[in-house]
Biotite code that builds the C-alpha atoms (Angstrom):
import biotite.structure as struc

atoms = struc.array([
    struc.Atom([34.839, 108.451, 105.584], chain_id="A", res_id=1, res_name="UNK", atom_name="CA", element="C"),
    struc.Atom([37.043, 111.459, 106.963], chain_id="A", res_id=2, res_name="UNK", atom_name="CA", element="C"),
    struc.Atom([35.244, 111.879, 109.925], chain_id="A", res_id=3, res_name="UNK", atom_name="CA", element="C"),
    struc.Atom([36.093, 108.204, 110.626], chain_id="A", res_id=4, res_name="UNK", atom_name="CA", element="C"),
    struc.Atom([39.418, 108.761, 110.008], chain_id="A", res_id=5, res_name="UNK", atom_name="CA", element="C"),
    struc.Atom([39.580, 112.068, 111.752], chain_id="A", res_id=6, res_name="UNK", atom_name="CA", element="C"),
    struc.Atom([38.304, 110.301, 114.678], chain_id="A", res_id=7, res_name="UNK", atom_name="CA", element="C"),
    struc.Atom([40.462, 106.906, 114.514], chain_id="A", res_id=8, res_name="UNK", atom_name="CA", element="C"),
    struc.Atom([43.597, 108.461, 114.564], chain_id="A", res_id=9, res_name="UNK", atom_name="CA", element="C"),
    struc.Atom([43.490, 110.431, 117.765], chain_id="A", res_id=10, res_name="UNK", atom_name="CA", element="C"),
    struc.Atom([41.737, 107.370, 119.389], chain_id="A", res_id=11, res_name="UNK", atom_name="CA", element="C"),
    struc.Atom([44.903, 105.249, 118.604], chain_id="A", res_id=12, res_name="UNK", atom_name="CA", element="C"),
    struc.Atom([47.269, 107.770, 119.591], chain_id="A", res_id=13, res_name="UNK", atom_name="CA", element="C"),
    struc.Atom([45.270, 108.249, 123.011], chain_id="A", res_id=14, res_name="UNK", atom_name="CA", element="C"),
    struc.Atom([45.301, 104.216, 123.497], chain_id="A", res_id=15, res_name="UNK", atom_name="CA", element="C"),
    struc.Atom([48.897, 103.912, 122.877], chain_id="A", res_id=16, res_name="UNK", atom_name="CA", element="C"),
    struc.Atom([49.713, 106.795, 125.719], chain_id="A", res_id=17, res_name="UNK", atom_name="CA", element="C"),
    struc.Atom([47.086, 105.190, 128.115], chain_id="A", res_id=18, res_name="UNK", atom_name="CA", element="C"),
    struc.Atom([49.211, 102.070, 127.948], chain_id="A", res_id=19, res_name="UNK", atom_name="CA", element="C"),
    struc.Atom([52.815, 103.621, 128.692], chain_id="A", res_id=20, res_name="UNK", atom_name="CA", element="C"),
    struc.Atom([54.931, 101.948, 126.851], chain_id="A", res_id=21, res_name="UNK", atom_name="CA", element="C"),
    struc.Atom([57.602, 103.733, 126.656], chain_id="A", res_id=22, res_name="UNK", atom_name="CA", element="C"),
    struc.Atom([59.195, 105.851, 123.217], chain_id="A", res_id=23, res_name="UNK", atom_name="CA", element="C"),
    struc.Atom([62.364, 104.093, 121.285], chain_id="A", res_id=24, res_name="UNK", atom_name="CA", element="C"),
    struc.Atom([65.593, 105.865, 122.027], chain_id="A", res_id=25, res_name="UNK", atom_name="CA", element="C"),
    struc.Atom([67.230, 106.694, 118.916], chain_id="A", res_id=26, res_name="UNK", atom_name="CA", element="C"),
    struc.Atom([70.816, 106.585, 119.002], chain_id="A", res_id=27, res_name="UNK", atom_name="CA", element="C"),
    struc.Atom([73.065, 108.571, 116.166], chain_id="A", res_id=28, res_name="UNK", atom_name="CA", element="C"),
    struc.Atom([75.606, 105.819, 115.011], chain_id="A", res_id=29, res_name="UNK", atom_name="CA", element="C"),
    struc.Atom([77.198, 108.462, 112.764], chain_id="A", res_id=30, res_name="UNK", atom_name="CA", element="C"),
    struc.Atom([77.404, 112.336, 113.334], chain_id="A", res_id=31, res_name="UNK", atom_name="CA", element="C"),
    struc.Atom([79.089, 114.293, 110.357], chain_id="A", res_id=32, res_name="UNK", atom_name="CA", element="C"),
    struc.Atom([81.514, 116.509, 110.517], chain_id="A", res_id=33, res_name="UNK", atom_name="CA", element="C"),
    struc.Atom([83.708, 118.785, 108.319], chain_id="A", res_id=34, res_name="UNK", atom_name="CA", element="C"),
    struc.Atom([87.792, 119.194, 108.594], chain_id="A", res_id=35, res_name="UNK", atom_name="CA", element="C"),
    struc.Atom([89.230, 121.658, 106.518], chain_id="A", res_id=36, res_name="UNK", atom_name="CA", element="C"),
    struc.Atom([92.525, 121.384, 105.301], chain_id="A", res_id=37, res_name="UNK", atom_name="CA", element="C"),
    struc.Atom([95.010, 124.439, 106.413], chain_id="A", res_id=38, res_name="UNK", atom_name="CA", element="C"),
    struc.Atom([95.237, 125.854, 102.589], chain_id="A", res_id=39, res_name="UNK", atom_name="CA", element="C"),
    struc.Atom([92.238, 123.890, 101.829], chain_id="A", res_id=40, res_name="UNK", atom_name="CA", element="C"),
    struc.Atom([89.072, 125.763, 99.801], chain_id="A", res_id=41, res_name="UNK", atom_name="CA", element="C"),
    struc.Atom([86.258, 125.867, 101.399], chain_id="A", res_id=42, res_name="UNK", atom_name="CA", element="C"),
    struc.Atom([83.823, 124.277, 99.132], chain_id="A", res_id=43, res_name="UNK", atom_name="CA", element="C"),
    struc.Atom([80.687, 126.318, 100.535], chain_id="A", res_id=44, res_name="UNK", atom_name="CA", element="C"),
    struc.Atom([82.674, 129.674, 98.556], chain_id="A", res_id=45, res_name="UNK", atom_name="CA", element="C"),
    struc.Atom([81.236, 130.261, 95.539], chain_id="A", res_id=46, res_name="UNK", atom_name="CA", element="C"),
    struc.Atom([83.617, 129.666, 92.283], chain_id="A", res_id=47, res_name="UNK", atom_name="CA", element="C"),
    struc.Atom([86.494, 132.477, 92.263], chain_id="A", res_id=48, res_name="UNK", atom_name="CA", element="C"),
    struc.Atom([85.627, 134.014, 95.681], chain_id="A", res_id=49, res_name="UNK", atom_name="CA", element="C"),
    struc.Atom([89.097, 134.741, 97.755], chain_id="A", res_id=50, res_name="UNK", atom_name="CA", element="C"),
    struc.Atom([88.308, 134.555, 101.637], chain_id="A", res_id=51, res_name="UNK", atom_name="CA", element="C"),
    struc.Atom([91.505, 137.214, 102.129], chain_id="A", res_id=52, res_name="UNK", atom_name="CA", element="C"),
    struc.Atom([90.869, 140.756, 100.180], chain_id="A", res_id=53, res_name="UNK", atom_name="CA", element="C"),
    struc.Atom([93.814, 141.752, 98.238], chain_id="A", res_id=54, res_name="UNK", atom_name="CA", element="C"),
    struc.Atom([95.321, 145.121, 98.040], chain_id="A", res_id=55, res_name="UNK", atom_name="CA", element="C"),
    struc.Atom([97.881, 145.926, 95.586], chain_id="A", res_id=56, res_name="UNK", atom_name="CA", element="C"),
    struc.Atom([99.710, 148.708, 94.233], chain_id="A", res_id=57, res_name="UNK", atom_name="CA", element="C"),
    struc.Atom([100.582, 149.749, 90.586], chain_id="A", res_id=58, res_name="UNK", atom_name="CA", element="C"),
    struc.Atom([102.856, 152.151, 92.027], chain_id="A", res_id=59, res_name="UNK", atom_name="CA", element="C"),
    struc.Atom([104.634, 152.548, 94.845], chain_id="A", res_id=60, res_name="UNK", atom_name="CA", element="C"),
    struc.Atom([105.481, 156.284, 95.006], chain_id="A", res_id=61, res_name="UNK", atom_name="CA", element="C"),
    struc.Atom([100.991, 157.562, 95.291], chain_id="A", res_id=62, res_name="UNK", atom_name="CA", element="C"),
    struc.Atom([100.257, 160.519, 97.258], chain_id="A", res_id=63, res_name="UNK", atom_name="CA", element="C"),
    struc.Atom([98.446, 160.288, 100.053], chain_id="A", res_id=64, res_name="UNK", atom_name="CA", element="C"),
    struc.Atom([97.816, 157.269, 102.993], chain_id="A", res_id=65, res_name="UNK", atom_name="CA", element="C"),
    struc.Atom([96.052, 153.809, 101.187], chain_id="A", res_id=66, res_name="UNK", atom_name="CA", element="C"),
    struc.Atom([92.321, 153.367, 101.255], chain_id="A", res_id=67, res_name="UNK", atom_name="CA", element="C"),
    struc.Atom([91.360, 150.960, 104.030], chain_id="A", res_id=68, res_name="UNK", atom_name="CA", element="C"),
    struc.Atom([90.149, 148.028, 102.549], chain_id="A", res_id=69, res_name="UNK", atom_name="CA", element="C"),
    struc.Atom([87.440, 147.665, 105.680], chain_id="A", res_id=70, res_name="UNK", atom_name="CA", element="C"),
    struc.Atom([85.945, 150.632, 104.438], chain_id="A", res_id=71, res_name="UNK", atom_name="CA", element="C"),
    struc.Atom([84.138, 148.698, 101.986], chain_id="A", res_id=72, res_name="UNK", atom_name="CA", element="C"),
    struc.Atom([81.429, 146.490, 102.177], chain_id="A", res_id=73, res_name="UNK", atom_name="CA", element="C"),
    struc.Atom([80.522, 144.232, 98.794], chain_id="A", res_id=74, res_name="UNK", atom_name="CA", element="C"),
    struc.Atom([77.361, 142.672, 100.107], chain_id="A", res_id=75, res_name="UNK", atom_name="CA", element="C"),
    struc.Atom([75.754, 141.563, 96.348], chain_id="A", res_id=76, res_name="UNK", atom_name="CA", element="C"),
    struc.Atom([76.761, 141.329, 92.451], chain_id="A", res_id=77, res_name="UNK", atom_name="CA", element="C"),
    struc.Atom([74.422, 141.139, 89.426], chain_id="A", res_id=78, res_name="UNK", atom_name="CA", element="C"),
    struc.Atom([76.347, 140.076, 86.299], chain_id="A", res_id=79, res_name="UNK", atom_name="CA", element="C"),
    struc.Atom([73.489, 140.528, 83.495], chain_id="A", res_id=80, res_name="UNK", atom_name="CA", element="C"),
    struc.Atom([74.538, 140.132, 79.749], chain_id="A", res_id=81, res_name="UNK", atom_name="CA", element="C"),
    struc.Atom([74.501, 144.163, 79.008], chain_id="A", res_id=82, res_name="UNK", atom_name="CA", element="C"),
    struc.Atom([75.322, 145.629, 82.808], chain_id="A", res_id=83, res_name="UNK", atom_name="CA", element="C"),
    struc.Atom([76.789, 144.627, 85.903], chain_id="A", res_id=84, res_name="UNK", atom_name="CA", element="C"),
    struc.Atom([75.523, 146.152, 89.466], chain_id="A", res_id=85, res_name="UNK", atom_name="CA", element="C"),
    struc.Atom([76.963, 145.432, 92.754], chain_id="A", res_id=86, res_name="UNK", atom_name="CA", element="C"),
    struc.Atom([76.528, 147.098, 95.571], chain_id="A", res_id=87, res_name="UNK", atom_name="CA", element="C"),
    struc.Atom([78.684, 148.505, 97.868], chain_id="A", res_id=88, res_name="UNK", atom_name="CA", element="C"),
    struc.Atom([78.084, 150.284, 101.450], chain_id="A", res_id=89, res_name="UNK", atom_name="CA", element="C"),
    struc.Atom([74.413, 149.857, 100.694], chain_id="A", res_id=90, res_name="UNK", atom_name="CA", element="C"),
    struc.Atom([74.721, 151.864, 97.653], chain_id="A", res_id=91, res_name="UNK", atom_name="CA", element="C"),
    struc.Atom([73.873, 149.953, 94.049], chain_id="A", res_id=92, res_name="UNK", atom_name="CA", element="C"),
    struc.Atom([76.939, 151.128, 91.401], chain_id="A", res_id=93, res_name="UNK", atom_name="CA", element="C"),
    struc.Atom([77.757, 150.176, 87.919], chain_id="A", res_id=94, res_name="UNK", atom_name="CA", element="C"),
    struc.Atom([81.197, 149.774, 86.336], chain_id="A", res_id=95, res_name="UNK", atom_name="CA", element="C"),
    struc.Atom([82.945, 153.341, 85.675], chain_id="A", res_id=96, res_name="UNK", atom_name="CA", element="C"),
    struc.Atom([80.601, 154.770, 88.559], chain_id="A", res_id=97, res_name="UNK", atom_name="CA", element="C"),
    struc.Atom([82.578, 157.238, 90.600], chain_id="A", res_id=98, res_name="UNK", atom_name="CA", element="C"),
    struc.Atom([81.791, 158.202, 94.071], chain_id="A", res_id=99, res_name="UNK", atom_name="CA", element="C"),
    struc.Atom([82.897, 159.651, 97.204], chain_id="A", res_id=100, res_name="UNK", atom_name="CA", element="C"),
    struc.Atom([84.376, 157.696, 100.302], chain_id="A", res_id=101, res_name="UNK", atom_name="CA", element="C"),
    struc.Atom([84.717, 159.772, 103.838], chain_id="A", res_id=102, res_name="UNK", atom_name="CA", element="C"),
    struc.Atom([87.011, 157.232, 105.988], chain_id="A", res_id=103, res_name="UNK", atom_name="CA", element="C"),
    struc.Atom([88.121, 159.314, 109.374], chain_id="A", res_id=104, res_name="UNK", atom_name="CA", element="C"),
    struc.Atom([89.258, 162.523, 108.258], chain_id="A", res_id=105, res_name="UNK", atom_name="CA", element="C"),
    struc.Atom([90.204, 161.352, 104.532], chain_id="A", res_id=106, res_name="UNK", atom_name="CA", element="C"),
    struc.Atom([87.979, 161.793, 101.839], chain_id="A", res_id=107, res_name="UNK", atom_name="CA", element="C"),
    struc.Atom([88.726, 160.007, 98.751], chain_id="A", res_id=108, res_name="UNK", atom_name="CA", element="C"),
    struc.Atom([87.264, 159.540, 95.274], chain_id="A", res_id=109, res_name="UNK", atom_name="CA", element="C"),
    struc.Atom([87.054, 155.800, 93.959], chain_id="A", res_id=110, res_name="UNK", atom_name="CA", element="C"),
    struc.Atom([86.210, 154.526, 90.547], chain_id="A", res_id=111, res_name="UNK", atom_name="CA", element="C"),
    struc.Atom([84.824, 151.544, 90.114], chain_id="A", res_id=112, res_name="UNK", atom_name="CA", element="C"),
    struc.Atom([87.033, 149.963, 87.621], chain_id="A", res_id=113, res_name="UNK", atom_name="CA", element="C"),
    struc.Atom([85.298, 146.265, 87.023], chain_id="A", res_id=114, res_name="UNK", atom_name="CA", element="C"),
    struc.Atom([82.989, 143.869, 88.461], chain_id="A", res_id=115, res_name="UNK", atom_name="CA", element="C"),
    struc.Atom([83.802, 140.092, 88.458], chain_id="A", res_id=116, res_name="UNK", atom_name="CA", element="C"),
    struc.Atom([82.228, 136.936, 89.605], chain_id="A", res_id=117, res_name="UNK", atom_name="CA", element="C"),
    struc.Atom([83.066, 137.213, 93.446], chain_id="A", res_id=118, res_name="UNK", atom_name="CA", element="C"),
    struc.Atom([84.536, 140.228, 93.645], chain_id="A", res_id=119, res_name="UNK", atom_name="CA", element="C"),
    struc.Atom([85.073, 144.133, 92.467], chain_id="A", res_id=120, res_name="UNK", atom_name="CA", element="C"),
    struc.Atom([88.015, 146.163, 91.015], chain_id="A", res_id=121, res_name="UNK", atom_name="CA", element="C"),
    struc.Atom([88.100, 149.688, 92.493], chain_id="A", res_id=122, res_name="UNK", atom_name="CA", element="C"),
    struc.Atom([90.597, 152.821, 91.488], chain_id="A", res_id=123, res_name="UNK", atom_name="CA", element="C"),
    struc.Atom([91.611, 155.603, 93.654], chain_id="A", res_id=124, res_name="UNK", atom_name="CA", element="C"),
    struc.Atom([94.740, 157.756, 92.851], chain_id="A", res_id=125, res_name="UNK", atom_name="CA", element="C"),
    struc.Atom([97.527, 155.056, 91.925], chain_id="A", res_id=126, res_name="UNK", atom_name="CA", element="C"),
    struc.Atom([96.129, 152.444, 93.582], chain_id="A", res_id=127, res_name="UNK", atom_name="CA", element="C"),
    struc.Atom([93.927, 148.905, 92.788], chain_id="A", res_id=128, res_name="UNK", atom_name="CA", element="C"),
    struc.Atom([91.754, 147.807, 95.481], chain_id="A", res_id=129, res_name="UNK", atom_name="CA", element="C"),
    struc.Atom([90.327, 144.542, 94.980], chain_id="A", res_id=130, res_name="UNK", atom_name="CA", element="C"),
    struc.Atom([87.159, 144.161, 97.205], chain_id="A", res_id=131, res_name="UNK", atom_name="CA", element="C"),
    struc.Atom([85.681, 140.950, 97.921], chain_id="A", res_id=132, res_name="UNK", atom_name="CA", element="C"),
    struc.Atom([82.107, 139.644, 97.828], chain_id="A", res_id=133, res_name="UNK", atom_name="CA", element="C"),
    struc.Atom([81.300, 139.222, 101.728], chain_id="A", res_id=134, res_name="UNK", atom_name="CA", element="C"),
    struc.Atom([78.685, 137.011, 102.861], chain_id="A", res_id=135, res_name="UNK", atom_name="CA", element="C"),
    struc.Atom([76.645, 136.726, 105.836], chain_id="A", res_id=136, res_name="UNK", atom_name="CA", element="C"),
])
């Protein structure tokens, strides 16, 4: 029985191209499309993700230039129950994790302060840097 049907198929696909009748043209009646409102969310984010990283300052008198915020890179967060890991420049850290940051000819010392659903808290000197989960 399947060598019947292994034969009978390609035997009606050869007959129908022998006779040249010509393929249906499919027409699309209705192409989709997405319009975002200007201060619209984009609903592929994930819940609590800001598109814009935020930088803010507890105090306004901190020695020393700011941190650029491109200098970091959020690429993943694990929230377990016990820990939480994310990792940043390639480098897997855990809340209250300190560790060194060379940007140009600054070197600074960051603590990460907290990771959150979407995004992480970092500390260096004065200053709050709130780092956002970047996707690809």
């Amino acid at each position: 029985m399947k060598s019947f049907a292994s034969l009978f198929l390609p035997l009606v696909i050869a007959l129908g191209a022998l006779q040249g009748g010509e393929s249906p043209v499919l027409e699309i009646k209705n192409k989709s499309s997405f319009q975002m409102e200007r201060n619209g969310r984009n609903p592929f984010w994930p819940i609590g993700f800001k598109p814009a990283a935020q930088l803010s300052n507890r105090s306004a008198n901190h020695a020393g230039p700011d941190v650029p915020l491109t200098a970091f890179l959020l690429t993943s967060i694990t929230l377990d129950l016990g820990t939480h890991f994310a990792i940043i420049n390639g480098k897997t850290m855990q809340e209250g994790q300190q560790f060194s940051l060379q940007s140009g000819s600054q070197n600074y010392q960051i603590k990460l302060k907290s990771i959150e659903d979407g995004r992480v808290i970092l500390a260096c000197r004065d200053q709050e840097i709130i780092v956002p989960l970047r996707r690809k």
